[in-house]
PDB file of N, CA, C and O in Angstrom:
ATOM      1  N   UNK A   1       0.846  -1.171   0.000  1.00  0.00           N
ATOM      2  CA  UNK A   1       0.000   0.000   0.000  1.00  0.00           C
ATOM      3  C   UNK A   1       0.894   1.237   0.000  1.00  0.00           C
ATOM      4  O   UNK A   1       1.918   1.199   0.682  1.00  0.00           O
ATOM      5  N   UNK A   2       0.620   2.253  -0.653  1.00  0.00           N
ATOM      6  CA  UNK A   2       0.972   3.042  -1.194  1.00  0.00           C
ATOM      7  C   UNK A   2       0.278   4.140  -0.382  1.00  0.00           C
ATOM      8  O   UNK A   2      -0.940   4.058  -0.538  1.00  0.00           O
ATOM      9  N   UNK A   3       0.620   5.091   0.392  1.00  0.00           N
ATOM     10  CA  UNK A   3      -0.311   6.412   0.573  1.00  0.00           C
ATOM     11  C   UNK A   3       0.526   7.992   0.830  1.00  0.00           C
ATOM     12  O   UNK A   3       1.428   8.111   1.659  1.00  0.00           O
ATOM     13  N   UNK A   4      -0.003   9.216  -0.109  1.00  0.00           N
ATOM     14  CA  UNK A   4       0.628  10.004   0.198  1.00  0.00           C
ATOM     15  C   UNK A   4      -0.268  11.243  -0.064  1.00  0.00           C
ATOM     16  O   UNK A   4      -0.756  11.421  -1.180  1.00  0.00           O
ATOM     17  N   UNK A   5      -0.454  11.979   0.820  1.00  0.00           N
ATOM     18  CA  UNK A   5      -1.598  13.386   0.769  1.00  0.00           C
ATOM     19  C   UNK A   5      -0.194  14.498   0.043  1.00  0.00           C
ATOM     20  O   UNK A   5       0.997  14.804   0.120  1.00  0.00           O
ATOM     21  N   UNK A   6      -1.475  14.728  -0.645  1.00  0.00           N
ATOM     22  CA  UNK A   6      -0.684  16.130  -1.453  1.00  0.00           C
ATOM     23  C   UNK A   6      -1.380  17.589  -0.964  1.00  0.00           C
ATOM     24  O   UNK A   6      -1.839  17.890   0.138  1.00  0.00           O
ATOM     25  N   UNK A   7      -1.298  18.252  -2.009  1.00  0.00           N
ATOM     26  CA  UNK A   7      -2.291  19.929  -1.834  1.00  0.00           C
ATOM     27  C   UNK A   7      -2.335  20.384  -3.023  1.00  0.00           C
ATOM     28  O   UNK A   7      -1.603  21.314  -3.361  1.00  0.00           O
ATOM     29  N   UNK A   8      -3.443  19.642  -4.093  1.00  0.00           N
ATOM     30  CA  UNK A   8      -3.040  20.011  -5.446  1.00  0.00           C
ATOM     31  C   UNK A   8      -3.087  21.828  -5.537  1.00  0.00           C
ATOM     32  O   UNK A   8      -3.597  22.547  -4.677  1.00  0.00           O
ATOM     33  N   UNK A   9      -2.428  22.291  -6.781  1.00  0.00           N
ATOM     34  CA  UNK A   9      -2.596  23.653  -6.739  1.00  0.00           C
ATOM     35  C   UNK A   9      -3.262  23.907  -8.298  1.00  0.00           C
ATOM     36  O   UNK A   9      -3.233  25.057  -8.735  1.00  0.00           O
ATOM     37  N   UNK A  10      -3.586  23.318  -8.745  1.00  0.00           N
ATOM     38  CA  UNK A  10      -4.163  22.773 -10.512  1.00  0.00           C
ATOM     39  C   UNK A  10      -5.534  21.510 -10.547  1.00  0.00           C
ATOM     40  O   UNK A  10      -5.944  20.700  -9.716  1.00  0.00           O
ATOM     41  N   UNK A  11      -5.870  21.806 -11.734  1.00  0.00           N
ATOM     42  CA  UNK A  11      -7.174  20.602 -11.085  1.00  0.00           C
ATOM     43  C   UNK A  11      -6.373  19.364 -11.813  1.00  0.00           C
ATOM     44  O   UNK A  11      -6.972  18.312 -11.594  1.00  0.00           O
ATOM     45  N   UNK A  12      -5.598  19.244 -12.341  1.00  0.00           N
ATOM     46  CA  UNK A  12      -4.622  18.199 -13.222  1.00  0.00           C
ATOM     47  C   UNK A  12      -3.785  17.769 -12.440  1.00  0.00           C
ATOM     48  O   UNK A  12      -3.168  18.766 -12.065  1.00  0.00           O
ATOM     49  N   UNK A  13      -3.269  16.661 -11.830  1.00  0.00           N
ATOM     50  CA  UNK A  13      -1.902  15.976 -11.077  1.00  0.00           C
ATOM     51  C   UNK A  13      -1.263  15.035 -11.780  1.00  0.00           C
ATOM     52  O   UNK A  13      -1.731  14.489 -12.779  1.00  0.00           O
ATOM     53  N   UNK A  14      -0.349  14.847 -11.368  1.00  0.00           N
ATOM     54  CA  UNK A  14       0.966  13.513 -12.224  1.00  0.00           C
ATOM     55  C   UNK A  14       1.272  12.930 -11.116  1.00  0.00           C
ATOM     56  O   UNK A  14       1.820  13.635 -10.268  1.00  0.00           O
ATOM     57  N   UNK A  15       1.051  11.701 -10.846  1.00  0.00           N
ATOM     58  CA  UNK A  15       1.569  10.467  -9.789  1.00  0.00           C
ATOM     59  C   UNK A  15       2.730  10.048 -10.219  1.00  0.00           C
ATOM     60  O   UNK A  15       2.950   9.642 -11.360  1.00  0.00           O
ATOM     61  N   UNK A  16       3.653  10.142  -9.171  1.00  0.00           N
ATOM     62  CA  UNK A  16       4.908   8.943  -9.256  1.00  0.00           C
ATOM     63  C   UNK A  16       4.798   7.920  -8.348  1.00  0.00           C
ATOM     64  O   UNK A  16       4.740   8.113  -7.133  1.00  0.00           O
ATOM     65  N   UNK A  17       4.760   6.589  -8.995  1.00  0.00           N
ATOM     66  CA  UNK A  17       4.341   5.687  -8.268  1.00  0.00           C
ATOM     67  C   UNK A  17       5.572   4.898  -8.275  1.00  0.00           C
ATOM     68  O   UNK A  17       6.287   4.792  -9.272  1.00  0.00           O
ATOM     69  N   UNK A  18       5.903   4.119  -6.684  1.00  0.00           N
ATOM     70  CA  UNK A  18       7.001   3.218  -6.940  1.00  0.00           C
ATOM     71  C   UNK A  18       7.053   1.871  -8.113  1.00  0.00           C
ATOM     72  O   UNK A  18       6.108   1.304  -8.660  1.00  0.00           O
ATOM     73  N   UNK A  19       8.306   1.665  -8.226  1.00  0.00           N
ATOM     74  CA  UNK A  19       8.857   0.965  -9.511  1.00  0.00           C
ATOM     75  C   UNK A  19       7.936  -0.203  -9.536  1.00  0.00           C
ATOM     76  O   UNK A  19       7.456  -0.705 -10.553  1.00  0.00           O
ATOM     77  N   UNK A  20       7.680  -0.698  -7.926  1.00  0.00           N
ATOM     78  CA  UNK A  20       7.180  -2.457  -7.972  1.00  0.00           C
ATOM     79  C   UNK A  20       6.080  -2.036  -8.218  1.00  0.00           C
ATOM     80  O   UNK A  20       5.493  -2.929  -8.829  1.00  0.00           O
ATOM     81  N   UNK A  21       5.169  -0.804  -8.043  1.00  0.00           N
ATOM     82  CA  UNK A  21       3.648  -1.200  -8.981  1.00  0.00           C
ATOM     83  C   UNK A  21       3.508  -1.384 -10.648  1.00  0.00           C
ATOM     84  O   UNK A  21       2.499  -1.579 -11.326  1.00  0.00           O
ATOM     85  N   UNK A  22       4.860  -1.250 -11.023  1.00  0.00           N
ATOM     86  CA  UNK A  22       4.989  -1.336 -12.987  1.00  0.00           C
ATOM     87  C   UNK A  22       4.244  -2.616 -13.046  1.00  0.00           C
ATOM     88  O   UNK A  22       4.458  -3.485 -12.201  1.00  0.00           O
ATOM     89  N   UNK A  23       3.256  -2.803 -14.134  1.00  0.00           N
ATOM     90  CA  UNK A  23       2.424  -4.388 -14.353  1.00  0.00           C
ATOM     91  C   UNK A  23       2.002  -4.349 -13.232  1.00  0.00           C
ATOM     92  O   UNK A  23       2.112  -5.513 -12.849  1.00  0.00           O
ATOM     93  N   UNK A  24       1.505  -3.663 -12.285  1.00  0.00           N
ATOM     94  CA  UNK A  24       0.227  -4.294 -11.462  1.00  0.00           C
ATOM     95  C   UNK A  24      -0.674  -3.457 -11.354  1.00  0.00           C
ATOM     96  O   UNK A  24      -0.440  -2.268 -11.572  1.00  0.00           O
ATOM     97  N   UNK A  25      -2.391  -4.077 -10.848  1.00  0.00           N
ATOM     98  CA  UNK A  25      -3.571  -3.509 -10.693  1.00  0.00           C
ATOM     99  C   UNK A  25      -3.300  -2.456  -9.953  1.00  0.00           C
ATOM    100  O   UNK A  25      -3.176  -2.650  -8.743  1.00  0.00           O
ATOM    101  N   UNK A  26      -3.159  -1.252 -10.421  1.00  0.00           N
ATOM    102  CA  UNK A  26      -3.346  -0.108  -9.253  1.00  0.00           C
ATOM    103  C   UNK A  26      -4.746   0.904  -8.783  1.00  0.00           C
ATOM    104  O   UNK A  26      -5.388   1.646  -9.526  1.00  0.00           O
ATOM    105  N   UNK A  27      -4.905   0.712  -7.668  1.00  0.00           N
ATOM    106  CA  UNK A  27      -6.265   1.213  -7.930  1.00  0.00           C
ATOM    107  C   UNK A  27      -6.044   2.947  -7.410  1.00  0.00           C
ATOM    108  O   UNK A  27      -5.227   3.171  -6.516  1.00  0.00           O
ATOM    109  N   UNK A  28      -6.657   3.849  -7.902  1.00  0.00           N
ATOM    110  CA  UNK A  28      -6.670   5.301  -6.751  1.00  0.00           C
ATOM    111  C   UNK A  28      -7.652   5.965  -6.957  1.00  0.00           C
ATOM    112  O   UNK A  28      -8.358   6.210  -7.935  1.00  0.00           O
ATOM    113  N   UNK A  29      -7.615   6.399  -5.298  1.00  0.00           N
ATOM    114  CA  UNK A  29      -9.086   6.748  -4.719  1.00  0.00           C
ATOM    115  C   UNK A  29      -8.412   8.329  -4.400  1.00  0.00           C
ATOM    116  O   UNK A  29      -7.366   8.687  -3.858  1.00  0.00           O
ATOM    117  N   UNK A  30      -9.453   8.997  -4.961  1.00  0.00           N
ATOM    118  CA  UNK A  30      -9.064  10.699  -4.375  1.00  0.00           C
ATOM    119  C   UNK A  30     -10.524  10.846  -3.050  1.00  0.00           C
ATOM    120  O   UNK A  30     -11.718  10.551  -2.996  1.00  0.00           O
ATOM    121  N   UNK A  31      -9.528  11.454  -2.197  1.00  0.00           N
ATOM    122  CA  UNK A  31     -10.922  12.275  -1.023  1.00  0.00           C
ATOM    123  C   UNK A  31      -9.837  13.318  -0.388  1.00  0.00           C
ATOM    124  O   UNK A  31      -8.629  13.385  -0.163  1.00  0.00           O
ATOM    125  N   UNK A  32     -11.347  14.298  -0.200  1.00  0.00           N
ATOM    126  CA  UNK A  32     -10.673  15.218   0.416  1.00  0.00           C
ATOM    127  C   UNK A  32     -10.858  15.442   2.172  1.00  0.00           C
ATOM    128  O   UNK A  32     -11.940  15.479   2.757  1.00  0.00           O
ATOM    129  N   UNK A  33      -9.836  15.542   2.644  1.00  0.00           N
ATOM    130  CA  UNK A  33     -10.123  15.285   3.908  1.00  0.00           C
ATOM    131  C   UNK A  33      -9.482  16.767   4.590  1.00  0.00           C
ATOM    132  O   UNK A  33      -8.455  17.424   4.760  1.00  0.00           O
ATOM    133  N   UNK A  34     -11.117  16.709   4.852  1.00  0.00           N
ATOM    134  CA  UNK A  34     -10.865  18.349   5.796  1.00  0.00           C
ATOM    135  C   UNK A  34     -10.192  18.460   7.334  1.00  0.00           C
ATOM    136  O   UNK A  34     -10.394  17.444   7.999  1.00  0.00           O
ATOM    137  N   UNK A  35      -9.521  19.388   7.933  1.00  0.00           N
ATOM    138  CA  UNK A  35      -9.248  19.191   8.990  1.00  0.00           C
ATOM    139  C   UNK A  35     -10.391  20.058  10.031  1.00  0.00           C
ATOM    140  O   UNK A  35     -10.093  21.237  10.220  1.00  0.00           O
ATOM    141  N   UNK A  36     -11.426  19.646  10.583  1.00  0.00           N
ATOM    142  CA  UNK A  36     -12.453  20.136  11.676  1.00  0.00           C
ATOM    143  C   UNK A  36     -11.961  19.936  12.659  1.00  0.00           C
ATOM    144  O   UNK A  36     -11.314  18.893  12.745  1.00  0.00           O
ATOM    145  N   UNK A  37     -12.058  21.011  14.069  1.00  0.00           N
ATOM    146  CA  UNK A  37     -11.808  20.675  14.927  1.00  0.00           C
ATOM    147  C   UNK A  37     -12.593  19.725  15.724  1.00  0.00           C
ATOM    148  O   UNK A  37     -13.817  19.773  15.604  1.00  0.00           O
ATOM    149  N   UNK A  38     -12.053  18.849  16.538  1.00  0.00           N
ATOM    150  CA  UNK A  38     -12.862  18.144  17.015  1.00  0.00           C
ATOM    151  C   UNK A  38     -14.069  18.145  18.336  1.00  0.00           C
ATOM    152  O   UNK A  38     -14.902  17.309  18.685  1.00  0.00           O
ATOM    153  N   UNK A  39     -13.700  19.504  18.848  1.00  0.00           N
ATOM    154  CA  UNK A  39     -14.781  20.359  19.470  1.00  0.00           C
ATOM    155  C   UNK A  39     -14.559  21.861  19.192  1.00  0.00           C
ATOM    156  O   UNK A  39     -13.493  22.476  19.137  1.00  0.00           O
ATOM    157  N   UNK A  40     -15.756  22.277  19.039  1.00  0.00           N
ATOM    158  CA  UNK A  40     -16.144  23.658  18.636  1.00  0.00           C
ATOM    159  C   UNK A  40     -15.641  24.397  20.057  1.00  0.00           C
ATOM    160  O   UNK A  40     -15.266  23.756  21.038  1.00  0.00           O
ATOM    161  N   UNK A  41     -15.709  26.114  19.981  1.00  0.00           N
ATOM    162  CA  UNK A  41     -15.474  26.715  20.839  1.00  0.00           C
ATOM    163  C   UNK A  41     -16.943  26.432  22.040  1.00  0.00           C
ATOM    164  O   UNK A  41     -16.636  26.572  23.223  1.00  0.00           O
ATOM    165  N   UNK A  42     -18.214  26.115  21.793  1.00  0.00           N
ATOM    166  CA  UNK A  42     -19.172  26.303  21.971  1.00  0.00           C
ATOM    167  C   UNK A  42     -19.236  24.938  23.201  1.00  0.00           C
ATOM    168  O   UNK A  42     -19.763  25.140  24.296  1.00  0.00           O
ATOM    169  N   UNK A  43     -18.814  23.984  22.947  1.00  0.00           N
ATOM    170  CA  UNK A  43     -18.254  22.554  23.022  1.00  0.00           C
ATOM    171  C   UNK A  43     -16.903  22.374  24.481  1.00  0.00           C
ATOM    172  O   UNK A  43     -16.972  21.394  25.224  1.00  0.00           O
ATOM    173  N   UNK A  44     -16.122  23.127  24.616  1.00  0.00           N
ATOM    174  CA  UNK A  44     -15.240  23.625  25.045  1.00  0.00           C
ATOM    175  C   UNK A  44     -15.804  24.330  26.111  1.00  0.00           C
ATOM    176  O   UNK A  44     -15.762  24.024  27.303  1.00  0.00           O
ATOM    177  N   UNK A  45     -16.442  25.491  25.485  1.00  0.00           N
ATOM    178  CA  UNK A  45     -16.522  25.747  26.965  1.00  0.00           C
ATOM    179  C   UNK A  45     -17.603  25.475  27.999  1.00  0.00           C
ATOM    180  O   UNK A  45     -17.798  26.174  28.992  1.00  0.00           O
ATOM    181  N   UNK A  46     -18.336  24.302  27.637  1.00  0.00           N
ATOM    182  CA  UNK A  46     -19.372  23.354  28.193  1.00  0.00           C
ATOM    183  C   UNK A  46     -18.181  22.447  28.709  1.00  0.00           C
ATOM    184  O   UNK A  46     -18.694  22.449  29.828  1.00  0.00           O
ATOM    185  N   UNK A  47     -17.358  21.887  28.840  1.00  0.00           N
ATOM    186  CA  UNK A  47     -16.641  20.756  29.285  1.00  0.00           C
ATOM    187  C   UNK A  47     -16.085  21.787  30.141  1.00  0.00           C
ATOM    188  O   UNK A  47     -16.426  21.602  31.309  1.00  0.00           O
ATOM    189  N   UNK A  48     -15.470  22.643  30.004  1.00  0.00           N
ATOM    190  CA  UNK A  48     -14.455  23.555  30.795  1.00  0.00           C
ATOM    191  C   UNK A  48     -15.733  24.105  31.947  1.00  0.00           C
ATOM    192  O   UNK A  48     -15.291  24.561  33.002  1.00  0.00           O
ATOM    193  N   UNK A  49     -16.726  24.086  31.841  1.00  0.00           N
ATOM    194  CA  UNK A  49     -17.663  24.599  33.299  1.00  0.00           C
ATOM    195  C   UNK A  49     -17.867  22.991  33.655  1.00  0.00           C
ATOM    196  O   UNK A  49     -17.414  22.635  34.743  1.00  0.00           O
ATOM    197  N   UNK A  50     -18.302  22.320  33.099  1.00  0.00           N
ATOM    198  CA  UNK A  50     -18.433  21.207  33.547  1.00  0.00           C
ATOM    199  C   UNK A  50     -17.433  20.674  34.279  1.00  0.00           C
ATOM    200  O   UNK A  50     -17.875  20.215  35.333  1.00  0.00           O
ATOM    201  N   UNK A  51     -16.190  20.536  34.147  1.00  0.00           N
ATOM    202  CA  UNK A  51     -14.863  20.012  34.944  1.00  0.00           C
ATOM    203  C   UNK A  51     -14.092  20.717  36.060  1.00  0.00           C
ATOM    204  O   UNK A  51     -13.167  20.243  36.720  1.00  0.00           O
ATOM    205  N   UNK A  52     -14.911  22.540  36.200  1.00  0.00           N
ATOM    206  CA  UNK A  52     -14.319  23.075  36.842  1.00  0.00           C
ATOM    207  C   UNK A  52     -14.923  23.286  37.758  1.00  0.00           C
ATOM    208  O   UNK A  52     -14.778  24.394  38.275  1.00  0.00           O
ATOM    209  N   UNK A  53     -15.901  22.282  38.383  1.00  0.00           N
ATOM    210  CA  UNK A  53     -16.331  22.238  39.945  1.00  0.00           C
ATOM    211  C   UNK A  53     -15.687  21.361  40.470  1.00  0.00           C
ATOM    212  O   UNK A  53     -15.916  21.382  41.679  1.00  0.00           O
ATOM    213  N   UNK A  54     -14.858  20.443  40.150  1.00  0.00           N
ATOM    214  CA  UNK A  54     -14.126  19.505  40.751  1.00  0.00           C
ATOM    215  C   UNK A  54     -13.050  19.865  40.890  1.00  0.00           C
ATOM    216  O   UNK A  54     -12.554  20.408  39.903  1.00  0.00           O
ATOM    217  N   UNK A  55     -12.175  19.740  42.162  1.00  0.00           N
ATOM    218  CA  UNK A  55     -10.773  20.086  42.886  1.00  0.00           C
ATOM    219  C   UNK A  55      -9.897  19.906  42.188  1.00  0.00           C
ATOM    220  O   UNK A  55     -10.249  18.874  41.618  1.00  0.00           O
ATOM    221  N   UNK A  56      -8.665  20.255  41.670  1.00  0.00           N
ATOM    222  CA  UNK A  56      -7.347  20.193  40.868  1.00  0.00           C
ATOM    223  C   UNK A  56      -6.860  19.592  42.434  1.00  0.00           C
ATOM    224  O   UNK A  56      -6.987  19.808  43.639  1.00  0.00           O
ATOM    225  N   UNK A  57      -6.228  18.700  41.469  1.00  0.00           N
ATOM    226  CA  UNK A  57      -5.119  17.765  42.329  1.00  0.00           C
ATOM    227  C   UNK A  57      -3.567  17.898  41.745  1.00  0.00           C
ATOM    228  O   UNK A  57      -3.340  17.269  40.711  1.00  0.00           O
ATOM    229  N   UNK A  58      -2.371  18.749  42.390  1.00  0.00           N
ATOM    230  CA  UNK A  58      -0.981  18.455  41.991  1.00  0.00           C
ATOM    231  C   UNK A  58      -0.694  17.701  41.740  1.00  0.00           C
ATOM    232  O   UNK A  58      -0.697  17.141  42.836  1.00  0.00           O
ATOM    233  N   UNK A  59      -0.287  16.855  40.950  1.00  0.00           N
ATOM    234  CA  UNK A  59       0.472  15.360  40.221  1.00  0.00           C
ATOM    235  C   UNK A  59       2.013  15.720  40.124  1.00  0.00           C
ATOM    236  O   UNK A  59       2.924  14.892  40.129  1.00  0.00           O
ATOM    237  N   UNK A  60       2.158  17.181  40.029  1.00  0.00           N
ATOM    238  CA  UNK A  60       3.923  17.122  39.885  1.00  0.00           C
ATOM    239  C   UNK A  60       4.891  16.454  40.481  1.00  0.00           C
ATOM    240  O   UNK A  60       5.870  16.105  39.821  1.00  0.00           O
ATOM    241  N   UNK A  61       4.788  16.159  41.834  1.00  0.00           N
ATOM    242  CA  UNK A  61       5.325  15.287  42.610  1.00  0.00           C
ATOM    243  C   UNK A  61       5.094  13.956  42.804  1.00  0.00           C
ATOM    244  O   UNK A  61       5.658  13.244  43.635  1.00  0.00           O
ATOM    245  N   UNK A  62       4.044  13.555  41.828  1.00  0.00           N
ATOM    246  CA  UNK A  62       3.651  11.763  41.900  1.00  0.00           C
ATOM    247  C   UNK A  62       4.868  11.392  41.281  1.00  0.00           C
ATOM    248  O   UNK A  62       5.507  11.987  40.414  1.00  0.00           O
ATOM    249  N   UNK A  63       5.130  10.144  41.952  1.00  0.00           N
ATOM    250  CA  UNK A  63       6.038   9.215  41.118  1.00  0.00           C
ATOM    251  C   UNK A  63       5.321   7.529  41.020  1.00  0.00           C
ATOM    252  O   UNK A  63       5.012   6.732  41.906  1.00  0.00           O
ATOM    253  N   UNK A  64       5.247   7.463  39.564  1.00  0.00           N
ATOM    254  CA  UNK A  64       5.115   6.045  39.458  1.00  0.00           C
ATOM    255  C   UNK A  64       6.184   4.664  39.235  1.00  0.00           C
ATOM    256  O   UNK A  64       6.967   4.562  38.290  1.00  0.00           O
ATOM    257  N   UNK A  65       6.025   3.738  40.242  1.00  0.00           N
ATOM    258  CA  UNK A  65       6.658   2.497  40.555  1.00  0.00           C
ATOM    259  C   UNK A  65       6.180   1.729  39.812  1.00  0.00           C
ATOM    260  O   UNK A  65       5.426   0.970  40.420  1.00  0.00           O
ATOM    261  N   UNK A  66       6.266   1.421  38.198  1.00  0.00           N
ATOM    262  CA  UNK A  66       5.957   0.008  37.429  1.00  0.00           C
ATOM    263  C   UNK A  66       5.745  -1.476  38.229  1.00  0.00           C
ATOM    264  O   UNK A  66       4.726  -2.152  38.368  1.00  0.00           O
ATOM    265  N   UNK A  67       7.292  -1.721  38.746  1.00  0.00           N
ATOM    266  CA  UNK A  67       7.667  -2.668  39.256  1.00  0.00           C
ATOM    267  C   UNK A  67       6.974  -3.477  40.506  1.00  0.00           C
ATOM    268  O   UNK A  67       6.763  -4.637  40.858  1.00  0.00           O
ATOM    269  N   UNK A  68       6.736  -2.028  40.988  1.00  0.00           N
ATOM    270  CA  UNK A  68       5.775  -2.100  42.598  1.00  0.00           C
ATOM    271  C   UNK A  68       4.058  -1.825  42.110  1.00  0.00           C
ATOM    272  O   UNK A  68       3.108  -1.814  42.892  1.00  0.00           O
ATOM    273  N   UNK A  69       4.022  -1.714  41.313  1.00  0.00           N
ATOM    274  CA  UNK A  69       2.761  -1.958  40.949  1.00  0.00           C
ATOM    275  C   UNK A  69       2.494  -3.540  40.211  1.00  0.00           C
ATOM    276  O   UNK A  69       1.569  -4.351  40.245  1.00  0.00           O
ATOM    277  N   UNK A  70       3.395  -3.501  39.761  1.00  0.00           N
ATOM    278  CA  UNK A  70       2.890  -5.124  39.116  1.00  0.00           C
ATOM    279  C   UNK A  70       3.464  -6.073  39.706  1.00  0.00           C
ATOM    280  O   UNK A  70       3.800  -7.103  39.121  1.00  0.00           O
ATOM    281  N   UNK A  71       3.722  -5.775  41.390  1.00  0.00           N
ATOM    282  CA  UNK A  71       4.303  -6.855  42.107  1.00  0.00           C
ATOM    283  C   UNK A  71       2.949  -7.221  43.210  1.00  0.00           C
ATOM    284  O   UNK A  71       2.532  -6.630  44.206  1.00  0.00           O
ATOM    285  N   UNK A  72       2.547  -8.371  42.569  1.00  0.00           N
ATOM    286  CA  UNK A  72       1.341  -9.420  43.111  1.00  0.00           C
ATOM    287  C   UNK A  72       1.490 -10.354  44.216  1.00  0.00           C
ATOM    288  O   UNK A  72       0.574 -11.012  44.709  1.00  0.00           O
ATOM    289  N   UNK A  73       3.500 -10.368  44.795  1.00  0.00           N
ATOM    290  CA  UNK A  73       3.059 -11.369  45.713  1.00  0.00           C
ATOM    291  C   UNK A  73       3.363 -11.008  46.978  1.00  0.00           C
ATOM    292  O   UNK A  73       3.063 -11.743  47.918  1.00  0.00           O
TER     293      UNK A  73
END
């Protein structure tokens, strides 16, 4: 598999395709894929009142023990 996003600047493009697809079925699919954010400002600041009745807890000083955590006996 083959994949590479461009940004055409022409409605015409030229593919260079590697050597090992010469003699084989190639298939290509164009889509355009927009970038949306994945929450709106509107969205945001519903989570941000929502999360900010609950206490902030410092973590800077946590340290995690792998070893002592995955020690079962």
């Amino acid at each position: 598999m083959y994949t590479k996003t461009i940004i055409p600047e022409t409605r015409s493009i030229t593919l260079d395709l590697p050597v090992s697809f010469v003699g084989e079925h190639v298939r290509v699919i164009a889509v355009v894929e927009k970038e949306a954010p994945i929450f709106g400002k509107k969205r945001k600041d519903q989570i941000a009142k929502t999360y900010s009745v609950y206490p902030k807890t410092d973590l800077s000083q946590f340290k995690f023990n792998r070893d002592e955590a995955n020690d079962f006996e």
